[in-house]
Residue frames relative to the residue before (quaternion, step in Angstrom):
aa qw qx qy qz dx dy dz
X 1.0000 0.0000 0.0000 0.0000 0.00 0.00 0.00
X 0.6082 0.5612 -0.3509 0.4382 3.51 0.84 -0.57
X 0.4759 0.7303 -0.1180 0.4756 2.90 0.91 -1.30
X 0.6751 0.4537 -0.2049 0.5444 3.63 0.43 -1.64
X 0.6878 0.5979 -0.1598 0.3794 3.85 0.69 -1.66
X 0.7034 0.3988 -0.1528 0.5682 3.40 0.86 -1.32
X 0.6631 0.3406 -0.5186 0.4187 3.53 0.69 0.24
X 0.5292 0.5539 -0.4480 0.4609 3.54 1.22 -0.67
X 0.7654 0.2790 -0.3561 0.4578 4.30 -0.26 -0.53
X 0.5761 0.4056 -0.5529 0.4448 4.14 0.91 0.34
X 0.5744 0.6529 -0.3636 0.3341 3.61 1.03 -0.67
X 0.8201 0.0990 -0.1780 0.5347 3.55 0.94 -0.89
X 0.4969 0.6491 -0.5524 0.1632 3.31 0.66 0.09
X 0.3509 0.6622 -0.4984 0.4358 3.74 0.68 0.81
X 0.6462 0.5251 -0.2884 0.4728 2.97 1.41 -0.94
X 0.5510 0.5496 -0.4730 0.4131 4.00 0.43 -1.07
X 0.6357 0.3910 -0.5114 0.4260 3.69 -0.72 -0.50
X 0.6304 0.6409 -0.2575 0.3543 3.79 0.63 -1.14
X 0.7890 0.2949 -0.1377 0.5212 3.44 0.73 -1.67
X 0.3600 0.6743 -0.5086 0.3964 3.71 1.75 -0.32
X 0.7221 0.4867 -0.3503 0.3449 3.24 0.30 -1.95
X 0.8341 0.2366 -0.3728 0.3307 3.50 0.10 -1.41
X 0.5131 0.6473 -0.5051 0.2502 3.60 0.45 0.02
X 0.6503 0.5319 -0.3419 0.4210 3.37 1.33 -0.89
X 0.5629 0.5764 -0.3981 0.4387 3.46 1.64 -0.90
X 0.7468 0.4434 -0.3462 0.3548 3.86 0.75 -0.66
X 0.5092 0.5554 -0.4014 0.5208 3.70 1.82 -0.28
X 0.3918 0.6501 -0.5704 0.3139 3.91 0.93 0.29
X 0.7484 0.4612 -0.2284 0.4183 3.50 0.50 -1.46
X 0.3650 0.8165 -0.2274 0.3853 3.21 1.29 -0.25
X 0.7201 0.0709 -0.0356 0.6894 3.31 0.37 -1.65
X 0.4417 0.6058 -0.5307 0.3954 3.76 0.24 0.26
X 0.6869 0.6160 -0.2707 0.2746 3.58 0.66 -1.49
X 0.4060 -0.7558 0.5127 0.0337 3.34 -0.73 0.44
X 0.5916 0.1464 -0.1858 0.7707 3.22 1.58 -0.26
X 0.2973 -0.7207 0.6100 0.1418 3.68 -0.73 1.01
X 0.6585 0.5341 -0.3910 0.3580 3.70 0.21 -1.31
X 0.5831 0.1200 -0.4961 0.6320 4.40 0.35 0.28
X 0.5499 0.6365 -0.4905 0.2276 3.32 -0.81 -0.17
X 0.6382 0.4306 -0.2488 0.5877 3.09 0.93 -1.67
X 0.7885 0.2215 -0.3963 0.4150 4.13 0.18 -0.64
X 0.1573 0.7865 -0.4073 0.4368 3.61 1.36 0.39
X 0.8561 0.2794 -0.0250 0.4341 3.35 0.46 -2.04
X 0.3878 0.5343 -0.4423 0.6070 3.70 1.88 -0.35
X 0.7678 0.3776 -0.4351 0.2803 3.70 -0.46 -1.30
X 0.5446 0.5677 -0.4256 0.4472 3.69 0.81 -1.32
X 0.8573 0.2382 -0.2685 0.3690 3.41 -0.39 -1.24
X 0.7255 0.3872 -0.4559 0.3404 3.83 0.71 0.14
X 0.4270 0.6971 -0.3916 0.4224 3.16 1.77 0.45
X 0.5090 0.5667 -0.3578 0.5401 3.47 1.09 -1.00
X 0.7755 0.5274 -0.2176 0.2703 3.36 0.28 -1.61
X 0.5405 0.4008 -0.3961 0.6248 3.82 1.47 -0.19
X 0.7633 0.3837 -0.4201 0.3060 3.85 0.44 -0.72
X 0.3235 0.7116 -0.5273 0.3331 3.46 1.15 0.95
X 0.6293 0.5389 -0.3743 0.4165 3.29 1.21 -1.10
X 0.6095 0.6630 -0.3469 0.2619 3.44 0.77 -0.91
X 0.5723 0.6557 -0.1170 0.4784 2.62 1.69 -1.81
X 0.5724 0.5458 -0.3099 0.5276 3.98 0.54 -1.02
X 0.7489 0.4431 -0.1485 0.4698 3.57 0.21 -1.20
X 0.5524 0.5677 -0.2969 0.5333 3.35 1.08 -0.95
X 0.8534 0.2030 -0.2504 0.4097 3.47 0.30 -1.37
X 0.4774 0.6755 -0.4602 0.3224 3.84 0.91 -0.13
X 0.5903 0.6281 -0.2588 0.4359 3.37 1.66 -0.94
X 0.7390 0.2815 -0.2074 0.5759 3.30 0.81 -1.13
X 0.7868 0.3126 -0.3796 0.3729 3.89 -0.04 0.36
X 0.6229 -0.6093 0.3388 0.3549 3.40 1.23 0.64
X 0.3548 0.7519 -0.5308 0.1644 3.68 1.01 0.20
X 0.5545 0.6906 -0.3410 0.3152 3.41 0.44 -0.75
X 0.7058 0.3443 -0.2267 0.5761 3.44 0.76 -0.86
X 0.5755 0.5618 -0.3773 0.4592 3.64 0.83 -1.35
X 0.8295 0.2911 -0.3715 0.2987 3.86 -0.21 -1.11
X 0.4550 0.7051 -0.4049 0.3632 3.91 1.23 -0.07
X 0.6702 0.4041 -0.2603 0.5655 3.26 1.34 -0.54
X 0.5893 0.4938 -0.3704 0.5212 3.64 0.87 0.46
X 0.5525 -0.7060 0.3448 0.2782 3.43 -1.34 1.16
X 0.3572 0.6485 -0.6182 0.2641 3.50 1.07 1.07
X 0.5142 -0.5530 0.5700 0.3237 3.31 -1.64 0.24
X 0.7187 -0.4016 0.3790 0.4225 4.02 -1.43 0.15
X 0.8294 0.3799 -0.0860 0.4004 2.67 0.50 -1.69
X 0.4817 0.5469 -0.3923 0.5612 3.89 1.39 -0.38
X 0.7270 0.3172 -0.3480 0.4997 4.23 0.95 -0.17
X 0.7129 0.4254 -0.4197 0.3669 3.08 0.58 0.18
X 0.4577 0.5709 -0.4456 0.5157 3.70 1.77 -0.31
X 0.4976 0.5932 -0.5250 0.3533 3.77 0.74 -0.87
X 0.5625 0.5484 -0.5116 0.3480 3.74 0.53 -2.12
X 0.8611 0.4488 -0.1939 0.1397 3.29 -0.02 -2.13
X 0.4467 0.6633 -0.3448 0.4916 3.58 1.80 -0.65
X 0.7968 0.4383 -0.2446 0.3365 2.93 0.33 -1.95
X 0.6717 0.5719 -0.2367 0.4071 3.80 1.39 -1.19
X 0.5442 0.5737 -0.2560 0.5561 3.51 1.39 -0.51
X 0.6898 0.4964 -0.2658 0.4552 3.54 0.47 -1.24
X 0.6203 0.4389 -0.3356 0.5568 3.97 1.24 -1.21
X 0.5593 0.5605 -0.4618 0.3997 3.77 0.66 -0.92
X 0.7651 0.4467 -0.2616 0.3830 3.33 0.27 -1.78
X 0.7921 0.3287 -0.3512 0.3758 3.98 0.45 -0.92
X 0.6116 0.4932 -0.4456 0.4291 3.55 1.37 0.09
X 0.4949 0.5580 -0.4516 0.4897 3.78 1.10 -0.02
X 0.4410 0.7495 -0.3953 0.2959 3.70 1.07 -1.21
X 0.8796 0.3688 0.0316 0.2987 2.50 -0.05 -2.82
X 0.4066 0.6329 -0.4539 0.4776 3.46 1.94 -0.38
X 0.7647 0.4127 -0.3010 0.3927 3.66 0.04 -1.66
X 0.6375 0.5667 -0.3874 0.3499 3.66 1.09 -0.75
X 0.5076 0.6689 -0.2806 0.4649 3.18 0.95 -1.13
X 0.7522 0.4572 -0.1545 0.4487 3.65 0.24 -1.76
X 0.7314 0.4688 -0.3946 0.2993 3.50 1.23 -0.42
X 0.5366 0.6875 -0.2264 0.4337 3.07 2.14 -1.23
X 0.5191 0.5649 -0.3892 0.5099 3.79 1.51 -1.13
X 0.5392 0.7045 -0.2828 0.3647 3.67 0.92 -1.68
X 0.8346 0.3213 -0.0768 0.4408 2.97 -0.12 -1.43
X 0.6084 0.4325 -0.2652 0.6103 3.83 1.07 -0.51
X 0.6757 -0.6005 0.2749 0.3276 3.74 0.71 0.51
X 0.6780 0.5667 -0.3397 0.3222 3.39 1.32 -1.31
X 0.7557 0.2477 -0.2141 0.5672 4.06 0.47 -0.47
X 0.2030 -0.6304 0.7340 0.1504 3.62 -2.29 0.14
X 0.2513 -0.7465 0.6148 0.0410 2.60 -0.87 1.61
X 0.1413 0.8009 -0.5641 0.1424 3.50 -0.65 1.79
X 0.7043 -0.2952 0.2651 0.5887 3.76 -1.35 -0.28
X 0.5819 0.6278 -0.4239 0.2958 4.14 0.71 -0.45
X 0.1532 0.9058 0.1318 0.3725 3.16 2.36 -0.61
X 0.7632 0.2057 0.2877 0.5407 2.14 -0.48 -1.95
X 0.6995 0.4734 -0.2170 0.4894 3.77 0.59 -0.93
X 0.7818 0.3537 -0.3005 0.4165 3.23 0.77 -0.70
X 0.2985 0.5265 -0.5634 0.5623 4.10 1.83 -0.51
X 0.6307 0.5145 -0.5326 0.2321 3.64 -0.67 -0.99
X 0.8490 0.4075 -0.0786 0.3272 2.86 0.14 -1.99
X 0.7659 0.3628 -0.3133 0.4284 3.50 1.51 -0.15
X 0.4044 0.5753 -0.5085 0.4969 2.90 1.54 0.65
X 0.7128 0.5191 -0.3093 0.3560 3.17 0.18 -0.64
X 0.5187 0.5879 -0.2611 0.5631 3.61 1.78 -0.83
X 0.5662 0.6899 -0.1824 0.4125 3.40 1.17 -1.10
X 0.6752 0.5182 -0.0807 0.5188 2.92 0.52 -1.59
X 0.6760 0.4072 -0.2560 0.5583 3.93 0.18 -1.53
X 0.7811 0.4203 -0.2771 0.3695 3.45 0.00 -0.96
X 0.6481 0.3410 -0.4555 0.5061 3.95 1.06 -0.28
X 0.4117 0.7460 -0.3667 0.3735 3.72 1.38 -0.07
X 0.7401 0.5137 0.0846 0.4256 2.75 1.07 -1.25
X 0.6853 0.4905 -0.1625 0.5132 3.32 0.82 -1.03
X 0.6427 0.6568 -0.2950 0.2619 3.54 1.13 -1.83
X 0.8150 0.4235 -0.0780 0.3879 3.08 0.94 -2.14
X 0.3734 0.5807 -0.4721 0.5481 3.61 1.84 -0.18
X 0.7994 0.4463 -0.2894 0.2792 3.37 -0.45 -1.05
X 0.6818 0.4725 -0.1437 0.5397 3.32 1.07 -0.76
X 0.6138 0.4539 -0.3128 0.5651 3.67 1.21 -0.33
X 0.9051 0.0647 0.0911 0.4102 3.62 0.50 -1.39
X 0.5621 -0.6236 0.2892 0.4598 3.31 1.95 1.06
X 0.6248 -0.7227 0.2340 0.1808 3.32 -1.42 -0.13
X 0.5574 0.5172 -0.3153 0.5678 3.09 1.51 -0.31
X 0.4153 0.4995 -0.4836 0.5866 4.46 1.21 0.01
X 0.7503 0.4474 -0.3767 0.3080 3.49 0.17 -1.64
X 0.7661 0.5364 -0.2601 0.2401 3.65 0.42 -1.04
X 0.6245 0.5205 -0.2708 0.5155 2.96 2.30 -0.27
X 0.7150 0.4506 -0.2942 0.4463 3.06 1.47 -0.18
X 0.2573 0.8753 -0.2549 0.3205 3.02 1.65 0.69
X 0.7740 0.4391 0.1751 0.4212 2.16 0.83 -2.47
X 0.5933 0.3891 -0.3384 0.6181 3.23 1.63 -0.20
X 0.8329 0.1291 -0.4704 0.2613 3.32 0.21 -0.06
X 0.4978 0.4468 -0.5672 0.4804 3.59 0.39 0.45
X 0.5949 0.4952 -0.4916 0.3990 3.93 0.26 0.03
X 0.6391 0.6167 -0.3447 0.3040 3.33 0.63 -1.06
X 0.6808 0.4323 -0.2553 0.5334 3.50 0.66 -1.69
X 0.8188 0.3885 -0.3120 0.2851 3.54 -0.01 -0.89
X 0.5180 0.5478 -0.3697 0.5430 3.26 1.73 -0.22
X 0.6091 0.4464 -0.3910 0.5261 4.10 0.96 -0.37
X 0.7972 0.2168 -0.2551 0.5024 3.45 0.27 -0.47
X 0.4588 0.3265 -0.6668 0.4882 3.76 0.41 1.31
X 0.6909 0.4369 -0.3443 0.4618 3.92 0.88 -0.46
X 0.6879 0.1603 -0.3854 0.5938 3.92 0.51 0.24
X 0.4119 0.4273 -0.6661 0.4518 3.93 0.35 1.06
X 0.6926 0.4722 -0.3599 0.4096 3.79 0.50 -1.21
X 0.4011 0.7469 -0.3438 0.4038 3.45 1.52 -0.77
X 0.1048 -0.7080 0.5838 0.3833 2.99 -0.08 -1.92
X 0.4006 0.7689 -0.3967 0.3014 3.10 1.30 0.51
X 0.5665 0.5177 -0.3529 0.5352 3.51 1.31 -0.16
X 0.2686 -0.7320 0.5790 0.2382 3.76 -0.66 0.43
X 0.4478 -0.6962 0.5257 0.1963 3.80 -0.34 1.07
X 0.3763 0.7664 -0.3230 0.4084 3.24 0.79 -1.21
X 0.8032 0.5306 -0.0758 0.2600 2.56 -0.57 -2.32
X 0.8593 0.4213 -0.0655 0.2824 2.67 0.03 -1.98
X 0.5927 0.4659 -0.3703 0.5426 3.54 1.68 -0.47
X 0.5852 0.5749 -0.3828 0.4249 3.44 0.84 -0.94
X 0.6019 0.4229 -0.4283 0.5249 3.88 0.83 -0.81
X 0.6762 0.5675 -0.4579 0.1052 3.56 -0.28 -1.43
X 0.7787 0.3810 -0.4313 0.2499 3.35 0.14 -0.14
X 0.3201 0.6204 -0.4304 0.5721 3.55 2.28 0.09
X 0.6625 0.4915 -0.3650 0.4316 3.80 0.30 -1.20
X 0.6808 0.5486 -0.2180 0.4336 4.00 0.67 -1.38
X 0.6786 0.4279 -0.2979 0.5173 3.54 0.93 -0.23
X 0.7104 0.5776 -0.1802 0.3596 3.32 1.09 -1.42
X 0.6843 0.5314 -0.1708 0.4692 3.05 0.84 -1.68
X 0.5434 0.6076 -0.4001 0.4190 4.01 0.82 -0.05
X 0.5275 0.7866 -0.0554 0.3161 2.58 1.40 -1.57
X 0.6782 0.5537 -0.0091 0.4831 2.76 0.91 -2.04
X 0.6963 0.4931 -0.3048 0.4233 3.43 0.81 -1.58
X 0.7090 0.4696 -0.3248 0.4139 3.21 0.61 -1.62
X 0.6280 0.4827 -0.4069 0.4551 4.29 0.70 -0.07
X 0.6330 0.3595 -0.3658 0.5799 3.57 0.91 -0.63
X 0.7711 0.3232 -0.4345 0.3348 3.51 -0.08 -0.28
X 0.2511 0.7378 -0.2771 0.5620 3.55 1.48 0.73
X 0.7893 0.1657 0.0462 0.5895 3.36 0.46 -1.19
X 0.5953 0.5851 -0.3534 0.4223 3.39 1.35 -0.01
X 0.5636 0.5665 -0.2264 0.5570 3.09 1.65 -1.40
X 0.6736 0.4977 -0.3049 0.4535 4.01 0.45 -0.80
X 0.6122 0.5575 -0.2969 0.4756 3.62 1.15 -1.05
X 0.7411 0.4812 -0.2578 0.3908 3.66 0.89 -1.17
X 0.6107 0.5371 -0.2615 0.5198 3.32 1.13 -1.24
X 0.6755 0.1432 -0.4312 0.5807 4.18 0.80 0.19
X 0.7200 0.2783 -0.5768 0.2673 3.38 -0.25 -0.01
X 0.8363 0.2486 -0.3952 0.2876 3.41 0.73 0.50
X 0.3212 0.5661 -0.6705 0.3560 2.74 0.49 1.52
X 0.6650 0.6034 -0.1992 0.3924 3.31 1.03 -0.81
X 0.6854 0.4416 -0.2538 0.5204 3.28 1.78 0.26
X 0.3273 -0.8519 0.3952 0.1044 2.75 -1.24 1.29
X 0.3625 -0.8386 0.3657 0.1778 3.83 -0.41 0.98
């Protein structure tokens, strides 16, 4: 399993300098801002965004160097490559949440952001986004390869979030509400992830065994 890991962080680490740059390009608006408190979860979401498009990346780079076939002939088990995906996709989740909150503290502490329960409300909620979305992403990619998966991505996380900017304009969404829920949602919705990605992990580990390279 190690072994499995250490090939995932030589594979993209071409890539860090890359996602360094554009993160710093998105900490611009940052210190500019004038109201710090979005910003600071601004700088969490960016950098735990990056962190899921690692998985993409992994998959991305197994394609182009022929891994797929190559690691079948190695004394790993199916299912010991497909726990890698999830280690390795967790681990990018977890150090790109990290460097978000770190960031927000250094902005913090330099005056430009407030680090409050809004925060705190919003780590929740992108864990939990996190979390659904390596759920989500794993068993696509492995079922229908990668360049299907990323289109079927994008439709479904576009879809919902495109209906509910179009019944907010609506007024069909009760504002109200919806703050009054969020911190019930911010607890829950982790929750949630950590069960789908549960059943996600089980879903991947048969459809790839059941595939054939």
């Amino acid at each position: 399993m190690r072994g499995l890991l250490r090939k995932e962080f030589l594979g993209i680490r071409s890539f860090f300098k890359m996602y360094a740059f554009i993160i710093a390009i998105c900490i611009i608006p940052v210190a500019a801002a004038q109201d710090g408190t979005f910003s600071a979860g601004f700088a969490v979401g960016i950098c735990t965004f990056i962190g899921i498009m690692m998985c993409f990346i992994s998959f991305n780079y197994d394609v182009s160097s022929k891994w797929n076939k190559f690691v079948l002939t190695l004394p790993f088990t199916r299912e010991q490559i497909v726990r890698s995906k999830y280690l390795f996709s967790l681990i990018m989740v977890g150090v790109g949440m990290g460097l978000g909150l770190a960031l927000s503290a250094v902005l913090a502490a330099a005056g430009q952001a407030k680090l409050d329960t809004g925060l705190l409300l919003a780590a929740g909620f992108l864990t939990a986004c996190a979390l659904l979305s390596v759920s989500i992403i794993i068993p696509l990619v492995f079922k229908f390869g990668v360049e299907k998966s990323r289109i079927i991505v994008i439709v479904i996380f576009l879809v919902p979030f495109m209906t509910f900017i179009a019944l907010s304009g609506n007024g069909a969404v009760d504002e109200a509400a919806m703050r009054g829920a969020l911190p019930l949602l911010a607890r829950l919705l982790p929750l949630c992830g950590i069960a789908a990605l549960a059943v996600s992990y089980f879903v991947s580990v048969r459809i790839y065994q059941k595939k054939e390279e």
